[in-house]
PASEBA-1860 file (N, C-alpha, C; in nm, 3 decimals):
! residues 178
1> XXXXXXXX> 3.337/-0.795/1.071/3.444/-0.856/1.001/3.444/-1.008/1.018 ~ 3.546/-1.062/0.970/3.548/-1.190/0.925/3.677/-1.258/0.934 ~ 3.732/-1.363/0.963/3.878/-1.368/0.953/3.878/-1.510/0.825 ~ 3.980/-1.482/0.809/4.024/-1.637/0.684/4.088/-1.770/0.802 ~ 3.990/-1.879/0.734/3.998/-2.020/0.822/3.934/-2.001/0.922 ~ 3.820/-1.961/0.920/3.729/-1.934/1.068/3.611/-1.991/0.941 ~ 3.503/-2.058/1.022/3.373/-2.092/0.971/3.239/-2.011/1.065 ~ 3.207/-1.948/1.010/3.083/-1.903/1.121/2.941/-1.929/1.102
9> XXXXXXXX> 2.908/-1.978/1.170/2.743/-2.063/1.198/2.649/-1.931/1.231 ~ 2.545/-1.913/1.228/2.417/-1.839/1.298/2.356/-1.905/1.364 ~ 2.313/-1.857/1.495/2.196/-1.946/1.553/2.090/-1.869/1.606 ~ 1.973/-1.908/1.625/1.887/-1.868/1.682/1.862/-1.891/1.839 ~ 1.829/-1.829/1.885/1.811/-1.827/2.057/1.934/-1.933/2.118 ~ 2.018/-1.922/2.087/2.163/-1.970/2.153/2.170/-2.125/2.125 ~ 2.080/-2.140/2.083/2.068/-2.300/2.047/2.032/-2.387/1.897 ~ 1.997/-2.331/1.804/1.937/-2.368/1.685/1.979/-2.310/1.582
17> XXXXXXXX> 2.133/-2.364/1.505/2.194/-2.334/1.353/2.096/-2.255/1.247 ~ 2.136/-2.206/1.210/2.047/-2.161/1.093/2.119/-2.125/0.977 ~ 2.087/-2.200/0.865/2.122/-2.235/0.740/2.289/-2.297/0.745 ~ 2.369/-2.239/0.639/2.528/-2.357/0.669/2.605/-2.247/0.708 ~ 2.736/-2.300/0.732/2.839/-2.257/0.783/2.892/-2.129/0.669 ~ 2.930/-2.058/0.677/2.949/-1.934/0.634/3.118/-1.932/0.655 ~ 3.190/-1.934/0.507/3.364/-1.940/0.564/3.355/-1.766/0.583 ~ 3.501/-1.740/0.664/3.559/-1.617/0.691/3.609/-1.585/0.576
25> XXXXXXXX> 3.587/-1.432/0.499/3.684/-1.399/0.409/3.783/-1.295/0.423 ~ 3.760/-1.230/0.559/3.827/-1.121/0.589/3.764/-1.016/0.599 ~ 3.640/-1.020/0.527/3.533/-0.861/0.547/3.431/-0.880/0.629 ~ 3.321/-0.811/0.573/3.196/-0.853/0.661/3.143/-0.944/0.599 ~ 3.057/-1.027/0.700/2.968/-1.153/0.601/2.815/-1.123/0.600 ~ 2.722/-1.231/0.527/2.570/-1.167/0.521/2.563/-1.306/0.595 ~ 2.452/-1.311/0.683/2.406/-1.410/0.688/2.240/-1.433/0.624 ~ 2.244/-1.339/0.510/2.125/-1.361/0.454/1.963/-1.280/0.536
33> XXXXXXXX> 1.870/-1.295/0.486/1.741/-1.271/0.484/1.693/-1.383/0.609 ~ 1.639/-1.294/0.713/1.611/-1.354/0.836/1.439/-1.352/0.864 ~ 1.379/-1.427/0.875/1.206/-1.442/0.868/1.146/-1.498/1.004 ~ 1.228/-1.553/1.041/1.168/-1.586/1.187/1.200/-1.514/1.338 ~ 1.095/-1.509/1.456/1.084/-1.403/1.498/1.216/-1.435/1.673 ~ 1.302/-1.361/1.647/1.407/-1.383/1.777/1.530/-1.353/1.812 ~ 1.628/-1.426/1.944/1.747/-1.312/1.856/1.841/-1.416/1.784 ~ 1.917/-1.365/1.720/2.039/-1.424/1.676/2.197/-1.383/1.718
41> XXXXXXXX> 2.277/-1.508/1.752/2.404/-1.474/1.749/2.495/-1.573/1.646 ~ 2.605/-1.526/1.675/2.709/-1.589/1.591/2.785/-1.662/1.639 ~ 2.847/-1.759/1.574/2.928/-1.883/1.630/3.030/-1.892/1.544 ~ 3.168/-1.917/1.595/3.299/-1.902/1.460/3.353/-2.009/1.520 ~ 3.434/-2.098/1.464/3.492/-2.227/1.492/3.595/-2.178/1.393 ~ 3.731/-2.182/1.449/3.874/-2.238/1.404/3.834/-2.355/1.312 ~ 3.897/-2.369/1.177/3.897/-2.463/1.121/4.011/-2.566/1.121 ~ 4.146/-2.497/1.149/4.220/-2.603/1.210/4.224/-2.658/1.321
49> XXXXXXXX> 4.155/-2.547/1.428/4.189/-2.599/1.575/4.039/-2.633/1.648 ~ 3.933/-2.652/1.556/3.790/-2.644/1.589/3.724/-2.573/1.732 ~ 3.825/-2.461/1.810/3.787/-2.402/1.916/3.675/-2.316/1.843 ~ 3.554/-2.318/1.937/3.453/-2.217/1.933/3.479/-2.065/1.997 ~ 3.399/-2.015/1.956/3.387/-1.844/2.035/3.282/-1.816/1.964 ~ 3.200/-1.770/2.076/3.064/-1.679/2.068/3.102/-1.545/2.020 ~ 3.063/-1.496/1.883/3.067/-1.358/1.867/2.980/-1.250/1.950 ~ 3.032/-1.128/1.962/2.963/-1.041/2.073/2.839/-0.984/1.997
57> XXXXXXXX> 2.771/-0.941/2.077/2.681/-0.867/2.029/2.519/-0.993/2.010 ~ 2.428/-0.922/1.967/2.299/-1.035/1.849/2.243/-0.914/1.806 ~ 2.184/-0.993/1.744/2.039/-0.915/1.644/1.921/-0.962/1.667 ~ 1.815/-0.892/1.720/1.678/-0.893/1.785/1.613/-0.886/1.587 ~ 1.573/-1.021/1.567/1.432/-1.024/1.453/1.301/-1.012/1.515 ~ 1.214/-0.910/1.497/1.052/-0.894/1.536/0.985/-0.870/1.386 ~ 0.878/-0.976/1.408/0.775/-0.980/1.291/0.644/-0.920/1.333 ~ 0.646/-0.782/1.284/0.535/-0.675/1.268/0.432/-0.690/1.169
65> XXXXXXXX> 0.290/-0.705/1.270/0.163/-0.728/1.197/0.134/-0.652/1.122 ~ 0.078/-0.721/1.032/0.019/-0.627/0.881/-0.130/-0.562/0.924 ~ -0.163/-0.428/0.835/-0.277/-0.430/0.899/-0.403/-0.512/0.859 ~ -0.499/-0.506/0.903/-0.631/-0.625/0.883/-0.646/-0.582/0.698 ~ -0.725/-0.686/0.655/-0.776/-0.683/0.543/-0.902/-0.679/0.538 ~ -0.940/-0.576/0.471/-1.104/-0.514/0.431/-1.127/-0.507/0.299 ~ -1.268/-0.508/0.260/-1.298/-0.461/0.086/-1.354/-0.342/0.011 ~ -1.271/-0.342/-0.029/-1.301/-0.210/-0.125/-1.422/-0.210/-0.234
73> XXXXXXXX> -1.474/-0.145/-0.246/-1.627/-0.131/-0.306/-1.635/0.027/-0.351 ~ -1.774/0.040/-0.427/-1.784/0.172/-0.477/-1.756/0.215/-0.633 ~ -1.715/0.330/-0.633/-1.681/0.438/-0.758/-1.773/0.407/-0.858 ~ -1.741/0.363/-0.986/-1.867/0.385/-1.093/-1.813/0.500/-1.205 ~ -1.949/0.561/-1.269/-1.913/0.642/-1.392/-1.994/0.765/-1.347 ~ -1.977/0.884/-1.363/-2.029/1.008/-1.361/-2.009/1.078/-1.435 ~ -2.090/1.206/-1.483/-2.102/1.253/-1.589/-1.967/1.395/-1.581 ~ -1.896/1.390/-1.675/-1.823/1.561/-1.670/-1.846/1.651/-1.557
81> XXXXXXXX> -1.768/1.713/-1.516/-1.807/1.813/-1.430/-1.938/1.777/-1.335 ~ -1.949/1.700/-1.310/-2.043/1.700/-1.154/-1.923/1.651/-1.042 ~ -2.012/1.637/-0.880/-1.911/1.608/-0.817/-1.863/1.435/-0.812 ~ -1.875/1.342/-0.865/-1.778/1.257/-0.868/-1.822/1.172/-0.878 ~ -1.769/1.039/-0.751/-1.820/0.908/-0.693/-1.768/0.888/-0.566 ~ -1.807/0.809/-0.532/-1.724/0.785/-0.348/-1.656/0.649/-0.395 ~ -1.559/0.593/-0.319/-1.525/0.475/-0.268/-1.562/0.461/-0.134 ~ -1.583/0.313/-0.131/-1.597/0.272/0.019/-1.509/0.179/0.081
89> XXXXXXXX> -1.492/0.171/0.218/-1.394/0.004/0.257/-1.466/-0.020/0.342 ~ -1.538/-0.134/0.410/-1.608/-0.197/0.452/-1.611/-0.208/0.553 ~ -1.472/-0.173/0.593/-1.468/-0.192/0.761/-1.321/-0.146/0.790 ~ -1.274/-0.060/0.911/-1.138/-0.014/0.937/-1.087/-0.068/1.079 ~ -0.938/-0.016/1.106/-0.871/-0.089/1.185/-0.847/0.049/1.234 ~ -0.883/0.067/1.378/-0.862/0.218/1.452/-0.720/0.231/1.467 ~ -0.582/0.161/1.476/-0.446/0.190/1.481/-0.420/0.160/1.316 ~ -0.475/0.181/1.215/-0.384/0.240/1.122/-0.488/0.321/1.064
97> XXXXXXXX> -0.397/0.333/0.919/-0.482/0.513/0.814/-0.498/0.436/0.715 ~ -0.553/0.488/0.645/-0.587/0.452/0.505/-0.572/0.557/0.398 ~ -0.513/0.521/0.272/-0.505/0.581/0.156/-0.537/0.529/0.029 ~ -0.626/0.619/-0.079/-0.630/0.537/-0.155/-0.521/0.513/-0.289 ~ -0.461/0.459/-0.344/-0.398/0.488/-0.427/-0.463/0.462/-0.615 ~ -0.386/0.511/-0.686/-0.443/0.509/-0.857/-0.356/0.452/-0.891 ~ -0.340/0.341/-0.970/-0.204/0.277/-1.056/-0.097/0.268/-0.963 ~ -0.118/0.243/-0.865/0.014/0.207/-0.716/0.071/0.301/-0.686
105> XXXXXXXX> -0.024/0.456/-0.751/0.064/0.605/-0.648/-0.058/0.621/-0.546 ~ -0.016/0.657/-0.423/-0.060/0.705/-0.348/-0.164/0.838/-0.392 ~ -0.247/0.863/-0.348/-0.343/0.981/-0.398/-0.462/1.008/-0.264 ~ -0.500/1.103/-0.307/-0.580/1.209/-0.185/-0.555/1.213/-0.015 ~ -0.606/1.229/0.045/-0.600/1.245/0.198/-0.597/1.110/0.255 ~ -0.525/1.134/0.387/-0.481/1.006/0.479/-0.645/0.991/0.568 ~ -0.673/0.897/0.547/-0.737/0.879/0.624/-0.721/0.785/0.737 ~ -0.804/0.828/0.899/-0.762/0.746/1.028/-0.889/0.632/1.016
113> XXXXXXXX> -0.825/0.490/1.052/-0.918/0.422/1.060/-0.975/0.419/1.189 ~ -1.138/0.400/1.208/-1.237/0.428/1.291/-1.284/0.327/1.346 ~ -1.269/0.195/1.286/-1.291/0.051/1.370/-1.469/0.024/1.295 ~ -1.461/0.112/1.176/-1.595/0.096/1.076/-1.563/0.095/0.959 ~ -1.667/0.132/0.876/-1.669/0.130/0.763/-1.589/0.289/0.708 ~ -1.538/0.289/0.602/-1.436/0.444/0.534/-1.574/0.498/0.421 ~ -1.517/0.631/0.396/-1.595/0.670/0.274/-1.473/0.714/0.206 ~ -1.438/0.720/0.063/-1.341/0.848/-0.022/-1.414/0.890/-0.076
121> XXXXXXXX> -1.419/1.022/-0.076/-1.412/1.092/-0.233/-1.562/1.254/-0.200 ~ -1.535/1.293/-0.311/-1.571/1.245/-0.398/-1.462/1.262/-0.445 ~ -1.422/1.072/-0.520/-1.313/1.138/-0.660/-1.353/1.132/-0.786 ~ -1.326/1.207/-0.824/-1.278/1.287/-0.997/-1.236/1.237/-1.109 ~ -1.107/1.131/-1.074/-1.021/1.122/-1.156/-1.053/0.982/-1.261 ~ -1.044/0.961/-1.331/-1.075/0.837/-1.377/-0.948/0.728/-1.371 ~ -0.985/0.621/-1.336/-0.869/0.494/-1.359/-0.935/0.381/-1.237 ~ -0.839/0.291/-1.176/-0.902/0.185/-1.081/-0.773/0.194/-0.987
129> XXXXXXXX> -0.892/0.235/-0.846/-0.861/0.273/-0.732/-0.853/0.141/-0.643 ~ -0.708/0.131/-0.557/-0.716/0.046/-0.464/-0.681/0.155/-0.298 ~ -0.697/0.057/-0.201/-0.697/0.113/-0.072/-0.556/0.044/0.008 ~ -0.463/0.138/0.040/-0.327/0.102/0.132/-0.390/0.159/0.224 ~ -0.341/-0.005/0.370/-0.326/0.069/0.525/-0.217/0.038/0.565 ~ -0.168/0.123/0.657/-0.084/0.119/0.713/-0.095/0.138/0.848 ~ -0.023/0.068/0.952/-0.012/-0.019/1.082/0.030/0.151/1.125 ~ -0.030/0.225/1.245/0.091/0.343/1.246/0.178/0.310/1.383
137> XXXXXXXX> 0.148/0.191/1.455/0.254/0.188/1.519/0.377/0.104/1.449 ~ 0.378/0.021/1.338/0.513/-0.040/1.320/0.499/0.001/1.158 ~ 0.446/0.087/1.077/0.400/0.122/0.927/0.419/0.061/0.877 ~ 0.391/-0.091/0.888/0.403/-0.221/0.789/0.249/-0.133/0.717 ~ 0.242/-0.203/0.571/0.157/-0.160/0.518/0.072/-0.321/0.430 ~ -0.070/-0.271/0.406/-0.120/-0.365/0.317/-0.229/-0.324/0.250 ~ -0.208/-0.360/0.120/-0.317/-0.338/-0.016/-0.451/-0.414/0.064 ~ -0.571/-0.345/0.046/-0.714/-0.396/0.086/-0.734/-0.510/-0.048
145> XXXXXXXX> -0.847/-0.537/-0.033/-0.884/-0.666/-0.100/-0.998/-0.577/-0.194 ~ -0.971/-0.631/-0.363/-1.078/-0.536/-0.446/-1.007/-0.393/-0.493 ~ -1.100/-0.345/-0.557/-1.079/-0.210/-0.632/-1.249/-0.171/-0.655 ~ -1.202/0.016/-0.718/-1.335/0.065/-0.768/-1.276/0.121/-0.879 ~ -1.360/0.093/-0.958/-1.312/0.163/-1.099/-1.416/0.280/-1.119 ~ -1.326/0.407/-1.137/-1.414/0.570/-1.194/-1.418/0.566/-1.323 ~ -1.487/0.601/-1.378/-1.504/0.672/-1.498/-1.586/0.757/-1.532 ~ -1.512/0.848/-1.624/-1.564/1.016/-1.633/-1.619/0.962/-1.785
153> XXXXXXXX> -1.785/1.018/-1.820/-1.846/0.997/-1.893/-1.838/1.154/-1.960 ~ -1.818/1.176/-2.111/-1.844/1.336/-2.149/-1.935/1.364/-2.175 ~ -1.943/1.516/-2.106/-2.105/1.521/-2.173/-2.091/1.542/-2.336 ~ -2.228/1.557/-2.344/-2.252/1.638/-2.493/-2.181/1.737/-2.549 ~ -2.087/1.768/-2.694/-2.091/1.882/-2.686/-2.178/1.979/-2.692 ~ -2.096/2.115/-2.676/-2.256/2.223/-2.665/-2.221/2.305/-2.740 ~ -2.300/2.353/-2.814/-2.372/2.444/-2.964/-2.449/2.508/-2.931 ~ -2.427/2.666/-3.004/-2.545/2.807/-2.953/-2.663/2.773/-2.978
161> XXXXXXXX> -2.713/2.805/-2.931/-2.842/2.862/-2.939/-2.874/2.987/-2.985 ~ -2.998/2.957/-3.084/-3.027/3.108/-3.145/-3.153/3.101/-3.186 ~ -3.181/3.203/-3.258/-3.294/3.258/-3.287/-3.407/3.331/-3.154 ~ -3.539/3.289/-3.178/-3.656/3.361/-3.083/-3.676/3.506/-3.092 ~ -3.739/3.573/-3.045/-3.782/3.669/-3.064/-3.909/3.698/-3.024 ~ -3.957/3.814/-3.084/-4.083/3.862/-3.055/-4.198/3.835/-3.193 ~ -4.342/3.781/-3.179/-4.432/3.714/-3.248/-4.573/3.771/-3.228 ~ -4.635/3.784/-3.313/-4.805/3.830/-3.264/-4.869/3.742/-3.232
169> XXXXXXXX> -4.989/3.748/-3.133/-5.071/3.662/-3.094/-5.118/3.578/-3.221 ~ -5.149/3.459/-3.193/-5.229/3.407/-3.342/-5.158/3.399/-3.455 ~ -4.971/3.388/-3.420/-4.885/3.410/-3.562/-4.842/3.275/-3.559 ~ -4.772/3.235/-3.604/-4.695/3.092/-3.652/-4.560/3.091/-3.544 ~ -4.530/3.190/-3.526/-4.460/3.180/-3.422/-4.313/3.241/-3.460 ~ -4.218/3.201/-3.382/-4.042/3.245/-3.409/-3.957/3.061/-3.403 ~ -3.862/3.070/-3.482/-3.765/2.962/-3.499/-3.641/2.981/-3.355 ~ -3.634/2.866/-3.332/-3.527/2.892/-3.179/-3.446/2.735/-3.283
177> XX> -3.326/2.770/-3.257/-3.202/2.725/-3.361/-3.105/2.663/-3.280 ~ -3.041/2.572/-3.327/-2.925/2.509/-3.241/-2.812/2.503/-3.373
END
């Protein structure tokens, strides 16, 4: 909460304002989007009588590492119905996983990073594949660097076959038909 004619300041580590004075309106207040790493408390000053008071409590800000950035490589075109293409990432981070995603959904199996290089697939699907990791001790997450683009090539269509048969030695032969 908040009182009316109170101004309240933020500070960082008991000593350092951060951004302006914030009036009391009677509810709760925001003090906004916090980016730097420490704690914070609150400071309220009387506006008629300029007495201070430390509000109780703080708020602990920690800035959790992203995981490393690697490149994505691989996929290609394959024909209908065979088994696929792979993706690759170049190199992994043994405390997080990896997934690859299609058009920014998540898709196939989690994979653990190994402190090497990843393989996917084989995948199937056609479109352009990127790679999310994620940190698994704080699951900050980050898009790899690059893409692989699949594409499913069709085959031919296919038409009977006919004719053949049986022919005498020394004959002209039998017609085989598509």
């Amino acid at each position: 909460g908040s009182a009316v004619g109170t101004n309240y300041q933020l500070v960082l580590a008991g000593v350092t304002p951060i951004g302006t004075l914030v009036p009391g309106t009677g509810t709760t207040l925001d003090c906004g989007w916090q980016t730097t790493a420490g704690t914070y408390t609150v400071v309220a000053t009387n506006t008629a009588t300029t007495c201070t008071n430390t509000m109780a409590g703080s708020a602990v800000v920690s800035i959790n590492a992203l995981p490393l950035t690697f490149t994505v490589s691989g996929g290609g075109a394959y024909c209908a119905g065979s088994a696929g293409v792979t993706i690759n990432l170049d190199n992994s981070d043994a405390t997080a996983t990896y997934q690859l995603q299609l058009g920014g959904t998540l898709v196939g199996s989690i994979v653990a990073g190994t402190g090497t290089g990843l393989t996917f697939g084989p995948v199937t699907s056609a479109g352009t594949y990127t790679v999310q990791a994620k940190n698994m001790a704080n699951v900050c997450t980050n898009v790899m660097t690059g893409s692989a683009g699949v594409i499913v090539n069709p085959l031919p269509n296919a038409y009977l076959v006919s004719g053949g048969g049986n022919y005498c030695s020394g004959g002209t032969g039998v017609h085989v038909m598509l």
